[in-house]
C-alpha positions, 0 to 999 in steps of 0.5 A: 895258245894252239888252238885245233880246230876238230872235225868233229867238236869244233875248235878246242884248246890242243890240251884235249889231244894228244900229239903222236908222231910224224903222219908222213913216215912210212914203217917197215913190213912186220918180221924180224928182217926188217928190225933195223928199219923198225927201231930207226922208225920207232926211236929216230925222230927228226925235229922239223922246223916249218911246215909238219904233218903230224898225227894227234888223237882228240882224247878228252872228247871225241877221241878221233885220230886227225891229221894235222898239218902245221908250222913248229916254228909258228904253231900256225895251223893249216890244216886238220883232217881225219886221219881215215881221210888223209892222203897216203905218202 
């Protein structure tokens, strides 16, 4: 079972979050020239096999945003931060 310790209510079962996507993408500017870039951004998503650093909103209690790094092959995870806190790629 994947277990997620929240930096705010402590560990929890990771059916309180909900995952969102890939936290080291970075997105295109805002305007119809870059639309290509948005849609490859939006709708292309890789499938990691080790080690990922995704976004995960804790939304049955808190409802924070955290960074959470972690092995999909393992489900081990290594690390959890709140997303304000996390280091720009």
């Amino acid at each position: 079972m994947l277990r997620i310790h929240c930096p705010y209510c402590g560990v929890r079962d990771h059916e309180e979050f909900s995952y969102f996507g890939d936290a080291t993408k970075v997105y295109p500017p805002l305007d119809a020239e870059h639309h290509d870039g948005w849609v490859e951004a939006v709708y292309m998503r890789d499938n990691p096999k080790g080690v990922h650093t995704e976004f995960w909103q804790h939304t049955l209690a808190c409802r924070r945003w955290l960074v959470v790094r972690r092995n999909t092959v393992t489900h081990d995870i290594l690390s959890v931060v709140p997303a304000r806190e996390r280091a720009l790629p």
